[in-house]
DOLOVO-810872 format. One line per 4 residues: their letters; for each residue z, y, x of C-alpha. Coordinates in Angstrom, 1 decimal. Each point is the difference from the previous one (the first is absolute). Example, Ala and Ser with C-alpha at 12.3 -4.5 7.8 and 13.67 -1.06 7.14 Angstrom:
AS	7.8 -4.5 12.3  -0.7 3.4 1.4 $
***
This chain:
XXXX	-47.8 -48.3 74.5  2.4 -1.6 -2.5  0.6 1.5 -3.7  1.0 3.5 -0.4 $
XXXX	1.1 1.9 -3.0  -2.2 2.0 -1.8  -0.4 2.5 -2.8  -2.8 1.4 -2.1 $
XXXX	-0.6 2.4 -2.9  -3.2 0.2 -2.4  0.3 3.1 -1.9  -0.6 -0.8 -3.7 $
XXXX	-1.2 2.9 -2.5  -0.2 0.8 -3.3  -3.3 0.5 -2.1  0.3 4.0 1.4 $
XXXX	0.2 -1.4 3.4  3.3 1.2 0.9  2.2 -2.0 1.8  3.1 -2.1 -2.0 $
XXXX	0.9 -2.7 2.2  -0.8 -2.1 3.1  -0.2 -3.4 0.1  2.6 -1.1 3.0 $
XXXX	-1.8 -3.5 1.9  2.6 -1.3 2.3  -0.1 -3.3 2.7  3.2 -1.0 1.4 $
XXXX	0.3 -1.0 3.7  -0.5 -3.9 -0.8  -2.9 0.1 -2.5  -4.1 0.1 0.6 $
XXXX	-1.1 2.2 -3.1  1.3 3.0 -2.1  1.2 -2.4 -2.9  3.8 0.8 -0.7 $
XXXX	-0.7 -4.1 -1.3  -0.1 -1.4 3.5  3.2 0.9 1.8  1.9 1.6 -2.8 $
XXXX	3.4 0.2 3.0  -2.0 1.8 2.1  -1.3 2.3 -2.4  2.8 0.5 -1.6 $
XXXX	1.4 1.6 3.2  -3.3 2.7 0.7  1.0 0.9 -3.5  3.8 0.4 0.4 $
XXXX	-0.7 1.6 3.3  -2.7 2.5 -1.1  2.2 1.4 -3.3  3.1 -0.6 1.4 $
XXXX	-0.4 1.6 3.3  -2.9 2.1 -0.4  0.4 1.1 -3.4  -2.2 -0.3 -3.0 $
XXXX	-1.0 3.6 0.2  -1.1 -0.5 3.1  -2.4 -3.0 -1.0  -1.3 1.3 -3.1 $
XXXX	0.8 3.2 -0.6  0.5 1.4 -3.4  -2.2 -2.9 -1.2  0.3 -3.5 -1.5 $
XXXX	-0.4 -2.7 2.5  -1.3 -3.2 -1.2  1.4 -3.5 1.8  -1.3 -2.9 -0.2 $
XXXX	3.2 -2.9 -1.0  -0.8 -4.0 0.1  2.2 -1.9 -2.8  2.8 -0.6 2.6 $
XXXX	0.4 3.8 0.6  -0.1 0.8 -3.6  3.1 -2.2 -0.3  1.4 1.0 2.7 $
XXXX	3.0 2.5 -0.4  -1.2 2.2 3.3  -2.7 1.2 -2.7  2.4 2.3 -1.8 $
XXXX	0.7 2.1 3.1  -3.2 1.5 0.2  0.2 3.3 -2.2  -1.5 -1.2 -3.2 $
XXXX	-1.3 3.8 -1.1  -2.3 -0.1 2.8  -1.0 -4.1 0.6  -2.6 -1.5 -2.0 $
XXXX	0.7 -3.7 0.6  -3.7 -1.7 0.3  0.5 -3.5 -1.2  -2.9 -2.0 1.8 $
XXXX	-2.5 -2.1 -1.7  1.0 -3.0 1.8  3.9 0.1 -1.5  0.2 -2.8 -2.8 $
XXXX	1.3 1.8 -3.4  2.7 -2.1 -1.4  3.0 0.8 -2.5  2.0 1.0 3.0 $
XXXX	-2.5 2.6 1.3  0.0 1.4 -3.4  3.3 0.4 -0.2  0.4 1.7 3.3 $
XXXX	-2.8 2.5 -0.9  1.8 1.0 -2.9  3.5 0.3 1.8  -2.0 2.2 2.5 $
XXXX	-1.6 2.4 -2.6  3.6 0.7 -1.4  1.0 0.5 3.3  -2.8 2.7 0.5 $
XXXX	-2.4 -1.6 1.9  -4.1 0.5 -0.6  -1.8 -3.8 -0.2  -3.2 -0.2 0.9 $
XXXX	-2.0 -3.0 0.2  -2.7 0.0 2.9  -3.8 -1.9 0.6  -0.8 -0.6 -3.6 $
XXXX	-3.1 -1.4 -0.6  0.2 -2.4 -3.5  2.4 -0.7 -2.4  2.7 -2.8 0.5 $
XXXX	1.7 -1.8 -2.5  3.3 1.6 1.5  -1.2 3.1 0.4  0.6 0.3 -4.0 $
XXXX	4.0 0.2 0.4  -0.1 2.3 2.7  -1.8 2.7 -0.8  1.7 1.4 -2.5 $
XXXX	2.1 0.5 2.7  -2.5 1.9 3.0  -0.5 3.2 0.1  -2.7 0.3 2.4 $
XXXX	-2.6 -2.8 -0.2  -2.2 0.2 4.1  -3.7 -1.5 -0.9  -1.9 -1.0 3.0 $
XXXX	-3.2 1.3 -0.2  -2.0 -1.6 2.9  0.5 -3.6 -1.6  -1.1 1.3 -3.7 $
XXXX	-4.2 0.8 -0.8  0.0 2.4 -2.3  -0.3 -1.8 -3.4  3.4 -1.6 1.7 $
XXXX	1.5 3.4 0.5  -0.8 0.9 -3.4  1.6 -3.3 -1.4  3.0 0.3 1.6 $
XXXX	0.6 3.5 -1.1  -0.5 -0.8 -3.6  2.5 -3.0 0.3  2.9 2.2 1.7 $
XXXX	-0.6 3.1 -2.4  2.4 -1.5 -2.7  2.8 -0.2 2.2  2.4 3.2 0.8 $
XXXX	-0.9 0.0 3.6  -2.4 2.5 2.1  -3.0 -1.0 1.8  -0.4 0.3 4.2 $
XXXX	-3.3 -1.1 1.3  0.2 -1.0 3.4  -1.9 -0.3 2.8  -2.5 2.3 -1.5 $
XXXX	-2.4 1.0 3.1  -2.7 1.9 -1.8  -0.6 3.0 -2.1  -1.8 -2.2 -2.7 $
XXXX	3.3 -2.7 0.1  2.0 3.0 -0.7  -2.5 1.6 -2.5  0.0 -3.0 -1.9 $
XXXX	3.8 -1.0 -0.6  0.6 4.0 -0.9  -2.6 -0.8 -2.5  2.1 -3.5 -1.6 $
XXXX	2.9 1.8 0.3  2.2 -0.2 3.3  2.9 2.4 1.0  0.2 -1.0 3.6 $
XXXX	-2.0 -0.6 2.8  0.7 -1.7 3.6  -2.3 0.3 2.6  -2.1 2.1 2.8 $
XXXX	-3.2 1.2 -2.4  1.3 3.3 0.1  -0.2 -0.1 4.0  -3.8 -1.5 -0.3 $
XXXX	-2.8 2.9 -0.2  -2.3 0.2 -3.2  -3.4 -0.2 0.3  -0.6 2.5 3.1 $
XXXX	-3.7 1.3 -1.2  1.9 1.3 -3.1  3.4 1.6 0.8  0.1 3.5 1.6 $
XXXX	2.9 1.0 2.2  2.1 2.8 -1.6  -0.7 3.1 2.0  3.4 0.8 1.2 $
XXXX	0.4 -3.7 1.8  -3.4 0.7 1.1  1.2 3.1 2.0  3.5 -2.2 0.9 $
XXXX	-2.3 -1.9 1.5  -2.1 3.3 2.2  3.6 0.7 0.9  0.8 -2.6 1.5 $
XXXX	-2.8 -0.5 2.2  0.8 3.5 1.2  4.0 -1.1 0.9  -1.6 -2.9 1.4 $
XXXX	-2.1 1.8 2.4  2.8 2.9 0.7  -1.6 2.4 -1.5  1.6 4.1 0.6 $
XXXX	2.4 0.3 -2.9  -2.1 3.4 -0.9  -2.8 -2.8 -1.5  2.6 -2.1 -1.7 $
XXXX	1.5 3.2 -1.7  -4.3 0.8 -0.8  0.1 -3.5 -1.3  3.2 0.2 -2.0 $
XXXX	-1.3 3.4 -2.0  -3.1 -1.8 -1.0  1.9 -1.7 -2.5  2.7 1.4 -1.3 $
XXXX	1.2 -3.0 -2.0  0.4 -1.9 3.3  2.3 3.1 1.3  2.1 -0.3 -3.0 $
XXXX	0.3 -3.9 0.2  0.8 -0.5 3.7  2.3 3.3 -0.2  1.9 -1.8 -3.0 $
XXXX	0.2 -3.0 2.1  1.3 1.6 3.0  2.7 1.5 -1.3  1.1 -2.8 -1.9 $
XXXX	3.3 -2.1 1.6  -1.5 -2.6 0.9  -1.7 2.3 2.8  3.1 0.9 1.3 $
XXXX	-0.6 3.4 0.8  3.0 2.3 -1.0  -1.7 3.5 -0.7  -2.8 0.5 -2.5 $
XXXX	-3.7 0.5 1.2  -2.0 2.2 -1.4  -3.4 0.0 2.1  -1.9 -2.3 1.6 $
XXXX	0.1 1.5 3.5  3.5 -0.7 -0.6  0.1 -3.4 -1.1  -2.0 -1.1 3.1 $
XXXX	2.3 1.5 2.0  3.0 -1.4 -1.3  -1.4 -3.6 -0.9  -2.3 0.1 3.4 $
XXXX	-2.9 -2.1 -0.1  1.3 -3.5 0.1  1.6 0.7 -3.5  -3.2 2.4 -1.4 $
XXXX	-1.8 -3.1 0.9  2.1 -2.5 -2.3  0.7 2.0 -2.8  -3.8 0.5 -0.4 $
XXXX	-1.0 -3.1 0.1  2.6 -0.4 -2.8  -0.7 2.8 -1.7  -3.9 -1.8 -0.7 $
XXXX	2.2 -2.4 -2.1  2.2 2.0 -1.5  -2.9 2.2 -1.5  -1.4 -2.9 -1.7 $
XXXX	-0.9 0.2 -3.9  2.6 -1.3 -2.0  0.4 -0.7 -3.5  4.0 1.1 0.2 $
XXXX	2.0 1.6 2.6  1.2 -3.6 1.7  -0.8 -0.2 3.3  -3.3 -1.6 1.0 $
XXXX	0.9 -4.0 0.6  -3.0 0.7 2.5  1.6 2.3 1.5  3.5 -2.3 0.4 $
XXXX	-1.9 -2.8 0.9  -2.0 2.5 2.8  3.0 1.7 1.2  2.2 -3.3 0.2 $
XXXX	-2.6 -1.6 2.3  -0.3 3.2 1.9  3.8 0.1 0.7  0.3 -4.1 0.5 $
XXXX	-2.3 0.0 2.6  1.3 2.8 1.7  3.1 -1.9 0.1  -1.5 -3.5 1.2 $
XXXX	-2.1 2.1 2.5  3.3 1.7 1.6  1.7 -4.0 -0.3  -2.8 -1.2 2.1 $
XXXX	-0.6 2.8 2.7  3.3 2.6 -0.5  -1.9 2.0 3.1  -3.2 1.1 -1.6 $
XXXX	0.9 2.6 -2.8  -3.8 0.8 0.1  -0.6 -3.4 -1.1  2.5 0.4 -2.5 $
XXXX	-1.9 2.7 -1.4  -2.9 -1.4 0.2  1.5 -3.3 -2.5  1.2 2.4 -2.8 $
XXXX	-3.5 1.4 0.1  -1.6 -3.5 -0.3  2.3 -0.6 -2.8  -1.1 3.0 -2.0 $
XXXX	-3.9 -0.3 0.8  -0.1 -3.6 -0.7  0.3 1.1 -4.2  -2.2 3.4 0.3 $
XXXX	-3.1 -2.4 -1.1  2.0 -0.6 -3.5  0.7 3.3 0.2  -3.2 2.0 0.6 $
XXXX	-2.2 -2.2 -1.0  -1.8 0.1 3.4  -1.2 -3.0 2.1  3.0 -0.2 2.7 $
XXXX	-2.9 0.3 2.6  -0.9 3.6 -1.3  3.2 1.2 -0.3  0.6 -1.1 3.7 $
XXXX	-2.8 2.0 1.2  1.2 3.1 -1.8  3.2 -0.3 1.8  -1.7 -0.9 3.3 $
XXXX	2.8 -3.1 0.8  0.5 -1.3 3.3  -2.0 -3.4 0.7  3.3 -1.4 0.2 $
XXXX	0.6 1.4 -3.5  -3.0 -0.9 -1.2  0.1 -3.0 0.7  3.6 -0.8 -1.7 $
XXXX	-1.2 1.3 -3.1  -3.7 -1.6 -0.6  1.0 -3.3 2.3  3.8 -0.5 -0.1 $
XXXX	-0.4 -0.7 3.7  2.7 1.7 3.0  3.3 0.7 -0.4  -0.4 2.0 -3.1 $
XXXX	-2.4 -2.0 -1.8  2.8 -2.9 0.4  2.9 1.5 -1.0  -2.3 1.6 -3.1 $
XXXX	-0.9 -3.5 -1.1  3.6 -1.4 0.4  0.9 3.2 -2.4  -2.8 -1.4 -2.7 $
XXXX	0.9 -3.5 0.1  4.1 1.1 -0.4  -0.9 1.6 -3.2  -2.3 -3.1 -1.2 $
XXXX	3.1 -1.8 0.5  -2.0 -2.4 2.7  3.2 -0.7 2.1  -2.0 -3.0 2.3 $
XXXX	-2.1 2.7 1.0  2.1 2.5 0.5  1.9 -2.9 3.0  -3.1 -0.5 1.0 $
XXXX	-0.8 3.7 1.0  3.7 0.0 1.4  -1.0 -2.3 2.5  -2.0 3.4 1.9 $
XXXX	3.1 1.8 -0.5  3.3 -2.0 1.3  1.8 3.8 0.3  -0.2 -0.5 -3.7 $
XXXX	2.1 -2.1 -2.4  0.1 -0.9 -3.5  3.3 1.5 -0.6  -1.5 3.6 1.8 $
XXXX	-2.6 0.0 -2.4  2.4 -0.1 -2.9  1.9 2.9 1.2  -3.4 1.7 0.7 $
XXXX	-0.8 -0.9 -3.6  2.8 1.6 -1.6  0.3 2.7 2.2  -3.8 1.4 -0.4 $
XXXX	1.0 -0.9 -4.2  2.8 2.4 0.3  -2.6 3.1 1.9  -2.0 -0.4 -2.9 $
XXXX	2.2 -0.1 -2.5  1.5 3.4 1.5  -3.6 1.3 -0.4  -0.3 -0.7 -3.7 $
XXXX	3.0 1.6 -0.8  -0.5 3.4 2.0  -3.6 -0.1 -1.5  1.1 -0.3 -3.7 $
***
């Protein structure tokens, strides 16, 4: 299969974990990695076509969107076409700072734009000139111990610029650079579970969880309704949700008998397995990035799975369900094992979640590695799907970003 385009966002948070920006990893149709640096043409054009056509709302929301720019598209006069209030431009580590880079950085800044300067690890003679002129400095984390970590924030804290860790994986990474003094974070530690012994599912998610099993196994809506009145938290939640816009339903809803009724099971079934995100703790009222990142997969590979078999709206199902179950372990805090059992899955199911084998277990894993930015194995995985192309999954991309973006607004 030759070279498609691709796109990928990595949500990046502040030191609340609320979500501020993505970082926006492009390949062009002629180049072998993400790097903007190695077909800067080619790129060029997935990023003309994605704002230009598409929209920047529809990529990135009301957030920032960070892009990575080699020397030759820094200079480039494309660059100023991209809305400057909402692109960070990323210079990469491997552009050589010279007098005329300075220069254009400075021109940019009056012009609006955000510079950011990404993969720093030491200080370079160079960097002295330039960053006076950053605003947001990216330090990679996995290529730093921790006395280097420590080092290099001392060395950038006299300098006007904010720190982002990236890359950060773990709960101690990301306890450690709140502690030296980072305001942003990139990477999927708040998708990974804690230590499982120690963290107790909240109750309400807990009996989220019951009711699904019970729409799972068609239960009489008289036991759902039994279910519902155990908790009247959850009533009020998924009653709030249901009658939000982005349900579409047209008349308000004021019992649960009704609400199954009008939403029918299909729906009751996706808007609780939402609803498990929705109600997780948070320190504001942002929406959950776990929840995003859960209900973007969910919708993605509901998408892919209707690309590759338009026939089998069961299956379909079946994908946005995957999507959503893959994160309950970050979630819950449950083994992904035990939380299958609960819900008494399918071996088919079961075996996409805990094995990323089938069907679904493919199409899951070509999700993960799209938001890794992994584009090599996300062609490779195309290979067992030639209904799907590079350019679907784009649209897929930015259609399942605009669905969740209509379900933070009718939830705030």
């Amino acid at each position: 299969m030759s070279p498609q385009n691709f796109i990928a966002r990595q949500p990046i948070l502040d030191r609340d974990q609320n979500l501020v920006a993505y970082e926006l990893l492009f390949r062009g149709g002629n180049t072998e990695t993400a790097g903007v640096i190695n077909d800067m043409h080619a790129t060029a054009h997935v990023i003309t076509s994605v704002f230009g056509e598409m929209g920047v709302q529809a990529v990135i929301g009301k957030n920032l969107g960070f892009v990575n720019v080699s020397g030759e598209m820094l200079l480039a006069d494309m660059i100023e076409l991209l809305p400057a209030k909402q692109i960070v431009l990323e210079i990469l580590e491997t552009v050589v700072i010279d007098q005329q880079i300075i220069e254009r950085c400075s021109a940019l800044k009056k012009l609006g734009f955000t510079i950011a300067l990404d993969d720093f690890v030491m200080m370079r003679d160079e960097y002295h000139a330039l960053l006076p002129l950053i605003d947001v400095v990216k330090v990679d984390v996995m290529l730093l111990d921790q006395p280097g970590l420590i080092n290099a924030a001392q060395k950038l804290r006299k300098y006007p610029a904010k720190l982002l860790a990236e890359k950060v994986d773990s709960q101690e990474q990301f306890n450690l650079c709140m502690q030296l003094g980072f305001h942003y974070f990139q990477g999927y530690f708040f998708a990974k579970p804690t230590v499982l012994s120690s963290k107790r599912a909240d109750p309400s998610q807990l009996a989220l969880l019951k009711l699904l099993g019970l729409v799972l196994d068609d239960a009489a809506t008289t036991e759902l309704e039994t279910a519902f009145k155990q908790d009247p938290k959850l009533t009020y939640n998924l009653l709030r949700l249901v009658n939000s816009v982005a349900c579409g339903v047209n008349k308000n809803i004021n019992s649960m008998s009704q609400a199954i009724m009008v939403l029918g099971r299909r729906q009751l079934q996706r808007w609780l397995q939402l609803l498990m995100f929705a109600l997780e703790q948070r320190p504001s009222s942002s929406p959950s990035p776990l929840m995003q990142l859960a209900a973007t997969r969910g919708k993605l590979m509901e998408t892919l799975s209707h690309l590759n078999d338009n026939k089998n709206s069961g299956h379909q199902d079946q994908a946005f369900m995957i999507g959503i179950f893959s994160l309950l372990e970050a979630l819950l805090g449950l083994p992904t094992k035990d939380i299958v059992e609960q819900l008494r899955l399918s071996d088919e199911l079961r075996a996409a979640l805990l094995e990323r084998t089938g069907t679904l277990g493919l199409l899951l894993t070509l999700c993960e590695e799209l938001e890794k930015g992994d584009f090599n194995a996300v062609e490779k995985i195309l290979g067992e799907f030639p209904a799907i192309t590079g350019n679907d999954i784009t649209e897929a991309q930015l259609a399942a970003a605009q669905w969740v973006d209509s379900l933070d607004e009718a939830a705030t």
